[in-house]
KEDO-881018 format. One record per residue (C-alpha): residue number from 0; residue in three letters; x negated, y, z negated. Coordinates in Angstrom, 2 decimals. Layout:
N
<pt><domi>NUM</domi><vogu>ALA</vogu><xx>X</xx><yy>Y</yy><zz>Z</zz></pt>
...
//
This chain:
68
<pt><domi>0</domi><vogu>UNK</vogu><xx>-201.50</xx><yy>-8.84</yy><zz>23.36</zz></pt>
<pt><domi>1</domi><vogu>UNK</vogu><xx>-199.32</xx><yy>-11.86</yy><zz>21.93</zz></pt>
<pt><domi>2</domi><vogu>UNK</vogu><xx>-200.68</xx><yy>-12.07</yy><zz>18.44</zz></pt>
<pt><domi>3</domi><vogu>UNK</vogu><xx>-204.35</xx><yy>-11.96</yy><zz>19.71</zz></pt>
<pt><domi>4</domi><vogu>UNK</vogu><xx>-206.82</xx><yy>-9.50</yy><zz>17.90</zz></pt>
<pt><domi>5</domi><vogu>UNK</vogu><xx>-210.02</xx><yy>-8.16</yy><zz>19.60</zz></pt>
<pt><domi>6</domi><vogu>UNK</vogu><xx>-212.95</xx><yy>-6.18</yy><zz>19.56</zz></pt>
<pt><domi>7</domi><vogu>UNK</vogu><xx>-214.16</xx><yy>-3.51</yy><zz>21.70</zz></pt>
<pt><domi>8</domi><vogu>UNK</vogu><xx>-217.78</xx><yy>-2.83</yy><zz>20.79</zz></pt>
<pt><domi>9</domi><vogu>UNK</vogu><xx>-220.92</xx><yy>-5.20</yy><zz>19.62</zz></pt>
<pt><domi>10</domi><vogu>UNK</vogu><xx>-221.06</xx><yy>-5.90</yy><zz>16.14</zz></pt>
<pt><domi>11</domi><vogu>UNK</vogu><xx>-225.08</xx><yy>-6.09</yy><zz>14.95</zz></pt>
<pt><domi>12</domi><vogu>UNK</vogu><xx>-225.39</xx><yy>-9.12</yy><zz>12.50</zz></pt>
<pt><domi>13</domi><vogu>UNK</vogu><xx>-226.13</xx><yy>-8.61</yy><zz>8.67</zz></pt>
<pt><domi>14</domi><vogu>UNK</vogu><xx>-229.48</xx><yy>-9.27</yy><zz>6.88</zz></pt>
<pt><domi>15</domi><vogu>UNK</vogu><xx>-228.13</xx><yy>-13.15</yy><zz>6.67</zz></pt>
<pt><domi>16</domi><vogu>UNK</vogu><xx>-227.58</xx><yy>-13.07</yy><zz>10.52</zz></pt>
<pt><domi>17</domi><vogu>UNK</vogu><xx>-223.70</xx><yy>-13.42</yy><zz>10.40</zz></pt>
<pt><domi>18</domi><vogu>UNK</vogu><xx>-221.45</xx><yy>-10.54</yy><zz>11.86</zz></pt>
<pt><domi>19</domi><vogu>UNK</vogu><xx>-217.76</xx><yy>-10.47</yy><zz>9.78</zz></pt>
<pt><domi>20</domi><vogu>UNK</vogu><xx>-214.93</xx><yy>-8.91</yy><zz>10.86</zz></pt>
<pt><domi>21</domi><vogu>UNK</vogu><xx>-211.76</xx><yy>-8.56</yy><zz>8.86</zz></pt>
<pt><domi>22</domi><vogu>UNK</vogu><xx>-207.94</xx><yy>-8.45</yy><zz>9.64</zz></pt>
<pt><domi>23</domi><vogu>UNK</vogu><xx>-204.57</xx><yy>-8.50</yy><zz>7.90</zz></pt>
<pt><domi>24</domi><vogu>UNK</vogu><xx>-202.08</xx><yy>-11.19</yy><zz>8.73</zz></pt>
<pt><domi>25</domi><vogu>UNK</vogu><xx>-198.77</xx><yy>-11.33</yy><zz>8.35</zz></pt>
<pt><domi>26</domi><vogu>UNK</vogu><xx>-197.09</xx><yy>-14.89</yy><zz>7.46</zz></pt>
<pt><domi>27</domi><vogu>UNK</vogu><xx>-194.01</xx><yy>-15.98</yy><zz>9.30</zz></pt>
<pt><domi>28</domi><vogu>UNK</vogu><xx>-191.64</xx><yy>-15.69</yy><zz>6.88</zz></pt>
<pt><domi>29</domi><vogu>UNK</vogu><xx>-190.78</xx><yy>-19.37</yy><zz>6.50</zz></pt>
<pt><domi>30</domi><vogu>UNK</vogu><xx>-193.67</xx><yy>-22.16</yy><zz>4.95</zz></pt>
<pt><domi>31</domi><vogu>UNK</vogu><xx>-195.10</xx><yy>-24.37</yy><zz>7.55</zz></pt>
<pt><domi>32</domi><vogu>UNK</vogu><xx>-198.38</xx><yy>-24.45</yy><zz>8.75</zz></pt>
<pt><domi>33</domi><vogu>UNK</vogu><xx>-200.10</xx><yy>-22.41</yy><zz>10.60</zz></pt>
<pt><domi>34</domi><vogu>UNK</vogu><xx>-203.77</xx><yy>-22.52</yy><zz>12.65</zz></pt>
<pt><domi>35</domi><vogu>UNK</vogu><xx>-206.00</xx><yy>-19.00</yy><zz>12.97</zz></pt>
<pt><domi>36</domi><vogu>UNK</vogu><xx>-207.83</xx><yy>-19.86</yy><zz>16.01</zz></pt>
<pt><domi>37</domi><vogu>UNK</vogu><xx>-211.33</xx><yy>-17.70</yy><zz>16.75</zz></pt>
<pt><domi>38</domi><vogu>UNK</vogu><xx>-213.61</xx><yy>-17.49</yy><zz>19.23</zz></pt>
<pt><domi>39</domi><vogu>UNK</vogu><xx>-216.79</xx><yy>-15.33</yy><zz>19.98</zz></pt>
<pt><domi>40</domi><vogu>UNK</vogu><xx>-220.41</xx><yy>-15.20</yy><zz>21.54</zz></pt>
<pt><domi>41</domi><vogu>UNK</vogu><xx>-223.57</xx><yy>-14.32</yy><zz>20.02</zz></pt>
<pt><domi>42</domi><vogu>UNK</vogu><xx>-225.52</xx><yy>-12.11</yy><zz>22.69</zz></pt>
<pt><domi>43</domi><vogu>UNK</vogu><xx>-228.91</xx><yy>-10.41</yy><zz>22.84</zz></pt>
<pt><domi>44</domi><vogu>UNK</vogu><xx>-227.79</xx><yy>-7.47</yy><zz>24.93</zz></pt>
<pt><domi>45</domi><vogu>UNK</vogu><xx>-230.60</xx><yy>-7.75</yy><zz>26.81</zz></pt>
<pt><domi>46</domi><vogu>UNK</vogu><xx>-228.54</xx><yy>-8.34</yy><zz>30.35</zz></pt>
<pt><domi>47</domi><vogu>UNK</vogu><xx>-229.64</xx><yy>-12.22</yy><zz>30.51</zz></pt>
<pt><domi>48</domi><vogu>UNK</vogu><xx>-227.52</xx><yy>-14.78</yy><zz>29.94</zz></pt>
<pt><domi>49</domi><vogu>UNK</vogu><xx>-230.99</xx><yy>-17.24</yy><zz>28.31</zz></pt>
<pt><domi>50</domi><vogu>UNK</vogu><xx>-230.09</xx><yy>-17.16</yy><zz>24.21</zz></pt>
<pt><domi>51</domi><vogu>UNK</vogu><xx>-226.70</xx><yy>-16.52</yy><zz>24.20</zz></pt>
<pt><domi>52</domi><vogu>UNK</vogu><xx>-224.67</xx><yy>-18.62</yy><zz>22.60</zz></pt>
<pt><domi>53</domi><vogu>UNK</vogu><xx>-220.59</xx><yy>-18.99</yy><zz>22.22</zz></pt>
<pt><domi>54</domi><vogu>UNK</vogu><xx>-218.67</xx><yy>-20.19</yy><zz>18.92</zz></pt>
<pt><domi>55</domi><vogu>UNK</vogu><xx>-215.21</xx><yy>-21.40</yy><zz>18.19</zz></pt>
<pt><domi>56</domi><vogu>UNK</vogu><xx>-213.60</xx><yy>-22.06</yy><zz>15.06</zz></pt>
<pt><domi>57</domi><vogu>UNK</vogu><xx>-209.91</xx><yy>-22.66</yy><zz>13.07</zz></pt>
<pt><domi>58</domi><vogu>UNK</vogu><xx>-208.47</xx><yy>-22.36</yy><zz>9.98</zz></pt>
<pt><domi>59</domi><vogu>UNK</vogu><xx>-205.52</xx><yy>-24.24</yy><zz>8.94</zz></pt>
<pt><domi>60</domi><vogu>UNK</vogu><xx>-202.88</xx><yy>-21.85</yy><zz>6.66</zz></pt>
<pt><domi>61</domi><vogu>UNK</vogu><xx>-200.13</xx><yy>-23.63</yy><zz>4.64</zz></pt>
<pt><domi>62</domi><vogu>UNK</vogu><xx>-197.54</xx><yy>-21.37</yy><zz>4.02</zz></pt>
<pt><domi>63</domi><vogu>UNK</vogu><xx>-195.63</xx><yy>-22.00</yy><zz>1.41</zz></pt>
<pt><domi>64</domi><vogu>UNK</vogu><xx>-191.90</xx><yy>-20.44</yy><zz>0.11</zz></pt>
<pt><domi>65</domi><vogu>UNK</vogu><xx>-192.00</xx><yy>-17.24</yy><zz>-2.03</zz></pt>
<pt><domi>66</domi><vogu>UNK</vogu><xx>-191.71</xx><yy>-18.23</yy><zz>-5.90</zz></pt>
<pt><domi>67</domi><vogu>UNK</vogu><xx>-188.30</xx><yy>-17.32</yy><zz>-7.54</zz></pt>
//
């Protein structure tokens, strides 16, 4: 896919109710900014669509030059 990342199977939430997934990333090779975009949905896997809920979020990456 272009750039996306995905997931293929649930992902059961942690004793503080969050579910984390990690990546690498590979800056572009020149600074700039640059926005990480991420969406998901919390379901109960119960086949109802009542208590599910869908989040979206960014992060905004400066990328700055290599130090010489």
């Amino acid at each position: 896919m272009s750039g996306e990342i995905t997931h293929t199977q649930p992902k059961a939430n942690n004793a503080s109710g969050l579910a984390t997934f990690q990546f690498q990333w590979t800056a572009p090779a020149l600074p700039g900014a640059v926005t990480l975009y991420g969406a998901g949905n919390s379901i109960e896997l119960n086949g109802y669509p009542g208590g599910d809920m869908p989040g979206l979020g960014n992060l905004a990456v400066t990328v700055a030059s290599p130090r010489r």
